[in-house]
C-alpha positions in Angstrom: 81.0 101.2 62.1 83.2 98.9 63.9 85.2 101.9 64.7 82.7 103.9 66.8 82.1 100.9 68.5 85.5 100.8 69.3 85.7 104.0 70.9 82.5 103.7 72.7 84.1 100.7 74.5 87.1 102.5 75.0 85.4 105.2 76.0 83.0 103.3 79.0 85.9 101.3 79.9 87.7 104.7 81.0 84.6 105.7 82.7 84.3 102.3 84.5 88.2 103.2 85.6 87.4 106.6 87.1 83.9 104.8 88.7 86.3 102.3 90.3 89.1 104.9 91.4 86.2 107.4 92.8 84.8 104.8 95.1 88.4 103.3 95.9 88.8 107.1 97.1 85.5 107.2 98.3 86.7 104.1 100.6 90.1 105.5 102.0 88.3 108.9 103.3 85.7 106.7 104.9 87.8 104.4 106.4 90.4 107.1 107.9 87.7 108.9 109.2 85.6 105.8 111.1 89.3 104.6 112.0 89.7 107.7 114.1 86.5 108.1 115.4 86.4 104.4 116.8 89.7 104.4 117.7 89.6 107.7 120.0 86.1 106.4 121.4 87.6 102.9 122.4 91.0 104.9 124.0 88.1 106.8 125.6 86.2 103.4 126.8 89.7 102.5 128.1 90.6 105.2 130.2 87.0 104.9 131.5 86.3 101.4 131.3 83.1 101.6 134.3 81.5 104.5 133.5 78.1 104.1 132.0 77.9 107.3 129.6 80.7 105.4 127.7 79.3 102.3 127.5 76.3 103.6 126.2 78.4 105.5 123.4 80.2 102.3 122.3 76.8 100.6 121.8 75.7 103.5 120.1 78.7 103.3 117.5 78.4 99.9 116.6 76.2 101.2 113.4 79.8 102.5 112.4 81.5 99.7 112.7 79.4 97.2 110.7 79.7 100.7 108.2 83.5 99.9 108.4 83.2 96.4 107.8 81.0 96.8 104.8 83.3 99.0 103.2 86.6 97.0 103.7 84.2 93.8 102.1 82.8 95.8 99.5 86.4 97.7 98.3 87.3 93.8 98.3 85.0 92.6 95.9 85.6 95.4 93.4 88.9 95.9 93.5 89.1 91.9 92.7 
């Protein structure tokens, strides 16, 4: 009996690797993707720095970057 315990640990702690690795890959795709998407709108706010359309598109994007904050916190804490 102690033996098919055995493997069922075994067998969740694989799963519980391949969990961990999804949302570590989960993570990099999100954070390449809301790195290039802020970092052409701020190059954007830059060459424009008075017009109004922009400004409005940076306040409008801040939902993204408290998105990319949360994920580089949260990949912290699991990958502790």
């Amino acid at each position: 009996m102690d033996a098919f315990f055995d493997i069922v640990a075994e067998f969740l702690g694989g799963v519980w690797k391949i969990i961990r690795y999804g949302i570590a890959l989960f993570y990099l795709a999100c954070n390449v993707a809301l790195h290039g998407v802020l970092s052409t709108i701020d190059k954007v706010l830059e060459d424009n720095p008075g017009d109004f359309l922009f400004k409005i598109l940076l306040y409008l994007t801040m939902p993204l970057r408290a998105i990319f904050f949360f994920f580089n916190n949260f990949f912290e804490e699991i990958t502790k």
